[in-house]
The first five atom37 places (N, CA, C, CB, O) and aatype in JSON, in Angstrom:
{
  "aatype": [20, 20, 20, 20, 20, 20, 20, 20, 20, 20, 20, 20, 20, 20, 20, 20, 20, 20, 20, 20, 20, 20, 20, 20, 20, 20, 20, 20, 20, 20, 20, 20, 20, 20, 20, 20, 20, 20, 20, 20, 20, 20, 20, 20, 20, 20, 20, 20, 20, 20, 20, 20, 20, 20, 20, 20, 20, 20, 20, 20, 20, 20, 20, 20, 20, 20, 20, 20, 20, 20, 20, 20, 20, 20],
  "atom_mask": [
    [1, 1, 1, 1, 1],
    [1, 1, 1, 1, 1],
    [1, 1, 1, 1, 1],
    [1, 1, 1, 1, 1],
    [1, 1, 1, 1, 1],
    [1, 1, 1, 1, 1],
    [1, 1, 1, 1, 1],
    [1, 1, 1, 1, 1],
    [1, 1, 1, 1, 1],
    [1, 1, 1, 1, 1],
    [1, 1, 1, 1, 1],
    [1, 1, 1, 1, 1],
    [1, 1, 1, 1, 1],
    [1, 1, 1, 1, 1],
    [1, 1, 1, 1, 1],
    [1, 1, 1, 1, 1],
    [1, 1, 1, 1, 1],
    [1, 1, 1, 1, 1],
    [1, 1, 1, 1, 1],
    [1, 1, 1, 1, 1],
    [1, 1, 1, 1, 1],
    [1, 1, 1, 1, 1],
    [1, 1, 1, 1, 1],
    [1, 1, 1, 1, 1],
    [1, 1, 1, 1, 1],
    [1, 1, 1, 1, 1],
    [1, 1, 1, 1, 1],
    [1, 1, 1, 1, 1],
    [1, 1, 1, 1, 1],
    [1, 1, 1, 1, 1],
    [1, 1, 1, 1, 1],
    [1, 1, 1, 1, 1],
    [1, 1, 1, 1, 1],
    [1, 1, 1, 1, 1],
    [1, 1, 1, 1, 1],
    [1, 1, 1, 1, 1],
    [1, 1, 1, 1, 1],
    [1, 1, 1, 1, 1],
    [1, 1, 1, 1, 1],
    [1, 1, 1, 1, 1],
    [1, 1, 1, 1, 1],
    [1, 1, 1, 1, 1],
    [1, 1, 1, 1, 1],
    [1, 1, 1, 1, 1],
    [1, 1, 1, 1, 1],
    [1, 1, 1, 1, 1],
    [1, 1, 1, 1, 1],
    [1, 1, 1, 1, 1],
    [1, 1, 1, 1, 1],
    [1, 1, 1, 1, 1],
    [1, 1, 1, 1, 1],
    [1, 1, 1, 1, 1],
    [1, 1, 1, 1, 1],
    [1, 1, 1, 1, 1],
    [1, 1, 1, 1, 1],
    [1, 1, 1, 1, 1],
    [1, 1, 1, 1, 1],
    [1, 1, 1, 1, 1],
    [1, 1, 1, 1, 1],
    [1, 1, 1, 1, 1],
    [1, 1, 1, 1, 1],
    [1, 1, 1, 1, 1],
    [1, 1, 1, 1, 1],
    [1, 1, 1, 1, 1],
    [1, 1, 1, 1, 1],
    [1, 1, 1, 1, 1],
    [1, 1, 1, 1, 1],
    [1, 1, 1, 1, 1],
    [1, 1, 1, 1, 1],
    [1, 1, 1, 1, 1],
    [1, 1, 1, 1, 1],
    [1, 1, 1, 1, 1],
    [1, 1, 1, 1, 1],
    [1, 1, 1, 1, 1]
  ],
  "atom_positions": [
    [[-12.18, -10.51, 7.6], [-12.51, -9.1, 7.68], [-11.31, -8.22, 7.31], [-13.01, -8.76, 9.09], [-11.43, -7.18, 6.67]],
    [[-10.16, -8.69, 7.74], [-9.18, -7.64, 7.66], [-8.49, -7.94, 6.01], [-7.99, -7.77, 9.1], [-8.21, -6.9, 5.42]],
    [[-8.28, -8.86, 5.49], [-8.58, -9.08, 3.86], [-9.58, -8.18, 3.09], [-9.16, -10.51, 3.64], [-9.31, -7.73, 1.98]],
    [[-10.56, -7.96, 3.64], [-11.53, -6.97, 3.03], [-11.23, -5.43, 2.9], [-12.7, -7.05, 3.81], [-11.42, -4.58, 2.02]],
    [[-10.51, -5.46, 4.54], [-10.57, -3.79, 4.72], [-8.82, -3.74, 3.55], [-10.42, -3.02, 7.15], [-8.68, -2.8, 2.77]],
    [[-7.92, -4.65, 3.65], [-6.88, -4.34, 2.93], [-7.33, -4.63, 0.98], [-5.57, -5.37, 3.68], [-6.56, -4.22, 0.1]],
    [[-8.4, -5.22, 0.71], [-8.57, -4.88, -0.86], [-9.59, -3.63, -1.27], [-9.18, -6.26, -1.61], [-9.74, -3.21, -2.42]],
    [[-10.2, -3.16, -0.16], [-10.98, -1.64, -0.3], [-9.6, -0.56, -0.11], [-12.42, -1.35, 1.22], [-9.62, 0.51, -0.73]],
    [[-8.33, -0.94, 0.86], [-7.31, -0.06, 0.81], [-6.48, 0.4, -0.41], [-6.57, -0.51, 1.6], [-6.13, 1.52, -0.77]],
    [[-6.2, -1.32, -1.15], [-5.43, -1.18, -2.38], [-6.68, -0.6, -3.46], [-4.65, -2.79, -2.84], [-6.32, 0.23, -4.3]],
    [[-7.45, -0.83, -3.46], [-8.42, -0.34, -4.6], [-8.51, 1.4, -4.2], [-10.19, -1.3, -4.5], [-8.66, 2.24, -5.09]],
    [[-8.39, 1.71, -2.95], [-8.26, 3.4, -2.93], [-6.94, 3.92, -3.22], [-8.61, 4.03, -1.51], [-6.73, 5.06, -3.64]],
    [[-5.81, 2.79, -2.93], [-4.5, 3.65, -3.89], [-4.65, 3.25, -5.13], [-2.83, 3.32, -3.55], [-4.05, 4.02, -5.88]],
    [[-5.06, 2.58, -5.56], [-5.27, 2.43, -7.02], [-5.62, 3.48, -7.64], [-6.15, 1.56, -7.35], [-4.89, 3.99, -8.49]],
    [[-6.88, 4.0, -7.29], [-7.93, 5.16, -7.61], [-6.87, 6.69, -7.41], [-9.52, 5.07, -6.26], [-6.91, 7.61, -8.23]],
    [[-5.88, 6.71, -5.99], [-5.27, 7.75, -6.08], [-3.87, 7.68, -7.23], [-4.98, 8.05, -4.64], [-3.35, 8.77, -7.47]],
    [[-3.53, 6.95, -7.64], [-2.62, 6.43, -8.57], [-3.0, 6.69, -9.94], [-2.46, 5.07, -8.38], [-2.12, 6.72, -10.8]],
    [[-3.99, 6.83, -10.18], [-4.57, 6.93, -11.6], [-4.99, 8.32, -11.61], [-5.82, 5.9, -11.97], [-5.05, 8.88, -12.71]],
    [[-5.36, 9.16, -10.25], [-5.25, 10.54, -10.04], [-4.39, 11.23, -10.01], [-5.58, 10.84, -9.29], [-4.62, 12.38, -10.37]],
    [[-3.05, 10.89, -9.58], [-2.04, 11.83, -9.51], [-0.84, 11.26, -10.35], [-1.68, 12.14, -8.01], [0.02, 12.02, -10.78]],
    [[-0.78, 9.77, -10.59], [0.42, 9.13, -11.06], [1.92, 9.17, -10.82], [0.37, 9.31, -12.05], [2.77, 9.04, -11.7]],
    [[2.15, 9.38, -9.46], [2.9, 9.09, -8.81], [3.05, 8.22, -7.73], [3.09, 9.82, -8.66], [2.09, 8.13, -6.96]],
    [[4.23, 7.44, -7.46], [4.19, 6.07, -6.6], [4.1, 6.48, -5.32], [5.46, 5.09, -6.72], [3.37, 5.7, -4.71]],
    [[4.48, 7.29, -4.69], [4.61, 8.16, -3.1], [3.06, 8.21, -2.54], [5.29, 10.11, -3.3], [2.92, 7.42, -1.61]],
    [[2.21, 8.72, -2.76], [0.58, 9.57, -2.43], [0.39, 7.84, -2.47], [-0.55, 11.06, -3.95], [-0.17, 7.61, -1.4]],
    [[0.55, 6.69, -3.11], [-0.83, 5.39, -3.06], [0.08, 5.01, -2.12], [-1.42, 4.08, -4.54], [-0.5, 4.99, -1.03]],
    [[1.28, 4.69, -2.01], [2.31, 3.82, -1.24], [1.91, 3.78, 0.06], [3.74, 4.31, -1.28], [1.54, 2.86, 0.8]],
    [[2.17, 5.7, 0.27], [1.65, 6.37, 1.73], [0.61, 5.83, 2.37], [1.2, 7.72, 1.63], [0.61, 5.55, 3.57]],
    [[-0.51, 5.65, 1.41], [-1.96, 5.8, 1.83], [-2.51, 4.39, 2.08], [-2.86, 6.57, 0.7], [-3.56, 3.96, 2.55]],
    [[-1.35, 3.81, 1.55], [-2.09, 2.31, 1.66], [-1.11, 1.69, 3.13], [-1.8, 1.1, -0.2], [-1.65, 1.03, 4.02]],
    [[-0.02, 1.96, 3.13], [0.9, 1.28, 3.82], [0.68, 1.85, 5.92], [2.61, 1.8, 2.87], [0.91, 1.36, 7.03]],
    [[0.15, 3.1, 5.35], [0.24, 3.94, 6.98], [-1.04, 3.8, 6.95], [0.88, 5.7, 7.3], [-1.34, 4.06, 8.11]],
    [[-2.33, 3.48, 6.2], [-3.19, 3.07, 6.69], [-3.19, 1.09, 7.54], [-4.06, 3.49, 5.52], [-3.75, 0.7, 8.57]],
    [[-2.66, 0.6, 6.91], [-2.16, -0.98, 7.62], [-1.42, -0.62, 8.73], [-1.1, -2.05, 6.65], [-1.7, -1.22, 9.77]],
    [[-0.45, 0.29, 8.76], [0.43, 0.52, 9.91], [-0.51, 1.04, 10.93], [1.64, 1.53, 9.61], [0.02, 0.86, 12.03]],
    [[-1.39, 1.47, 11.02], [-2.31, 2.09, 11.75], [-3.5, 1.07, 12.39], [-2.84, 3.16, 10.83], [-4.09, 1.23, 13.46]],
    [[-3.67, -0.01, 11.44], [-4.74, -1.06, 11.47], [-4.32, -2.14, 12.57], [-4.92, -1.76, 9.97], [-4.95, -2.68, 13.48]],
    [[-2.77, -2.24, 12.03], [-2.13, -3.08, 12.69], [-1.65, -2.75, 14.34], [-1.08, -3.3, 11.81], [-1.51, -3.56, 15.26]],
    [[-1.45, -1.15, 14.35], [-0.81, -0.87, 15.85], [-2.29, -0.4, 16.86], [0.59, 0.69, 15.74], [-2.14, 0.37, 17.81]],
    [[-3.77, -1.04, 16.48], [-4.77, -0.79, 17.0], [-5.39, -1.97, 17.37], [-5.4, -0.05, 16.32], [-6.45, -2.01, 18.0]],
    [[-4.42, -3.44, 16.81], [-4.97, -4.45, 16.45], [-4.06, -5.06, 17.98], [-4.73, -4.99, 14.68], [-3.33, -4.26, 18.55]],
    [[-4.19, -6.27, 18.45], [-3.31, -7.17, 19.38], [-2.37, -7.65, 18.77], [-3.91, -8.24, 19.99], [-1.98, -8.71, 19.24]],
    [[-1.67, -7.18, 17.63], [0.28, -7.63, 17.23], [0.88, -7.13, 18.14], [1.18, -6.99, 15.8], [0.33, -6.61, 19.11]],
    [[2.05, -7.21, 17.96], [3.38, -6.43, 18.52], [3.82, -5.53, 17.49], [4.66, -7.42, 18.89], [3.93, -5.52, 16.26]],
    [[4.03, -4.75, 18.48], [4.96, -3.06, 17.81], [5.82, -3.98, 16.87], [6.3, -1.77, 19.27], [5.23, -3.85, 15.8]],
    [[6.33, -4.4, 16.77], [7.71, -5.05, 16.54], [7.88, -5.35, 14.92], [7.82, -6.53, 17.46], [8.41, -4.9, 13.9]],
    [[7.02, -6.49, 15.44], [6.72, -7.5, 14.18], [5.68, -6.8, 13.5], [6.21, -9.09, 14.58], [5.97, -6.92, 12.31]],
    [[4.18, -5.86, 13.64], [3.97, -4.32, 12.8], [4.7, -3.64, 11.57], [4.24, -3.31, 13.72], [4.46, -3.55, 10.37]],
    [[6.11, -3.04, 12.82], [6.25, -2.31, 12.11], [7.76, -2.99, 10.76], [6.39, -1.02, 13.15], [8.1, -2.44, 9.71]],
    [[8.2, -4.02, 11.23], [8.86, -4.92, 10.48], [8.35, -5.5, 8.88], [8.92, -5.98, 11.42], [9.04, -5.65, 7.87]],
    [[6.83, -5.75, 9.1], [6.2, -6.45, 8.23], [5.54, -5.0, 7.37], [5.12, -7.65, 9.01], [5.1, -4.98, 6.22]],
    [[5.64, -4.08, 8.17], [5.14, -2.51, 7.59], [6.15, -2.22, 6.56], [5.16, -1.14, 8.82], [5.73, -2.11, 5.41]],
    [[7.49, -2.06, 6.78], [8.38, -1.78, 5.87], [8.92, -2.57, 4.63], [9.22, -1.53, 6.52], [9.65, -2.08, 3.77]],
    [[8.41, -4.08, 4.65], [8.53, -4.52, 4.02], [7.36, -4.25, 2.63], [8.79, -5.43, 4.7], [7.51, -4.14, 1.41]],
    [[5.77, -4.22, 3.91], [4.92, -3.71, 2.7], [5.45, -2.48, 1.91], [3.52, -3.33, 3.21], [5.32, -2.55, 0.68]],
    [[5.95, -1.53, 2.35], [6.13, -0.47, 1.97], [6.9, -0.72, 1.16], [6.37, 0.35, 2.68], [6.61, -0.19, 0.09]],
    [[7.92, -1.4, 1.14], [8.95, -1.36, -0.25], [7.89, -2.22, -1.2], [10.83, -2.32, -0.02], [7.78, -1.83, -2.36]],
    [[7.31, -3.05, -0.88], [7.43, -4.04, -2.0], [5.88, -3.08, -2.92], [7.19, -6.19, -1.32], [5.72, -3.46, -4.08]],
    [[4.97, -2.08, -2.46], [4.08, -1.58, -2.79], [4.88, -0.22, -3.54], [3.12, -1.48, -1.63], [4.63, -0.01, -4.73]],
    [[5.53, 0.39, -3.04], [6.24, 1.39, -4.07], [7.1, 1.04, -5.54], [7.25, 2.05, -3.2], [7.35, 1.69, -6.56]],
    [[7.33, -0.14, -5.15], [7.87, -0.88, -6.26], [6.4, -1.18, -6.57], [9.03, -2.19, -6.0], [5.69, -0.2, -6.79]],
    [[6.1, -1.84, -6.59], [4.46, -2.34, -7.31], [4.02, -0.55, -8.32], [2.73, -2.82, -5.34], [4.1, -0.44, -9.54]],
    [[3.59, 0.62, -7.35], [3.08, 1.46, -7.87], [3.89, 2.51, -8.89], [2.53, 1.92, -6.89], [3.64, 3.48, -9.6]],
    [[5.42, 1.41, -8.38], [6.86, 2.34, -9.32], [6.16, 1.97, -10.72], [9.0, 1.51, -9.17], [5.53, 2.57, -11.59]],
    [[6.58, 0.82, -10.49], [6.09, -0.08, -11.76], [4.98, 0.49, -12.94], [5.38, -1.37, -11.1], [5.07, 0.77, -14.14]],
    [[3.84, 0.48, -11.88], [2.55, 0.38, -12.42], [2.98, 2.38, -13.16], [0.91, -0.06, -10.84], [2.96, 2.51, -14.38]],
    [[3.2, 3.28, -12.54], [3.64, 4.4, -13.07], [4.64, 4.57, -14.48], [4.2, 4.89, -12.01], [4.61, 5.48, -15.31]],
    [[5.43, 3.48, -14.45], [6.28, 3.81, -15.82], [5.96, 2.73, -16.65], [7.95, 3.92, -15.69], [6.53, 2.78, -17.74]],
    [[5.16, 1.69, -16.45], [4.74, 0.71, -17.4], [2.83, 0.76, -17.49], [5.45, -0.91, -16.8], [2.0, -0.13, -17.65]],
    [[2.74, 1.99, -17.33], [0.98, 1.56, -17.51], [-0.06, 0.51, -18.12], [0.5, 2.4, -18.08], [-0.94, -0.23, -17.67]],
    [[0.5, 0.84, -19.47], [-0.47, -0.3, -20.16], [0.22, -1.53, -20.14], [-0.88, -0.03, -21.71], [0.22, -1.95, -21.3]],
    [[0.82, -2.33, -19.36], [1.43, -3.07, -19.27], [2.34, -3.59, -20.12], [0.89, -3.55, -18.96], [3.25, -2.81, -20.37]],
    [[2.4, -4.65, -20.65], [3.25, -5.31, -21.58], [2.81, -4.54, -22.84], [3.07, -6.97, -21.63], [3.78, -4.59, -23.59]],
    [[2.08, -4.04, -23.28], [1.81, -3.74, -25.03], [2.52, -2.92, -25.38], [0.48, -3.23, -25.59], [2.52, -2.55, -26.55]]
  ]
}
């Protein structure tokens, strides 16, 4: 279930990414929505918000990316 709710998340920063084309607005929206999923869920604060910041870098880099290389390799 929670695989599901996180590829309906990335598919809505996707959608805001192709709307505004900047890495900040999908990063936000995807990462503080998990951070939110997760501190409602039975984890620990801890290990949350640890594994939160990591998403967060490694998704701004992802949407850095996806912003200055659009069409990918061509």
């Amino acid at each position: 279930m929670f695989l599901i709710i996180k590829l309906f998340l990335q598919l809505a920063a996707l959608k805001l990414h192709d709307v505004v084309d900047k890495p900040i607005p999908p990063t936000l929206l995807y990462t503080l929505s998990l951070i939110f999923i997760g501190l409602i869920s039975t984890s620990f604060i801890l290990h949350t918000l640890f594994f939160s910041l990591v998403l967060a870098m490694l998704s701004m880099l992802y949407f850095w990316l996806l912003s200055h290389f659009p069409s990918g390799t061509k």
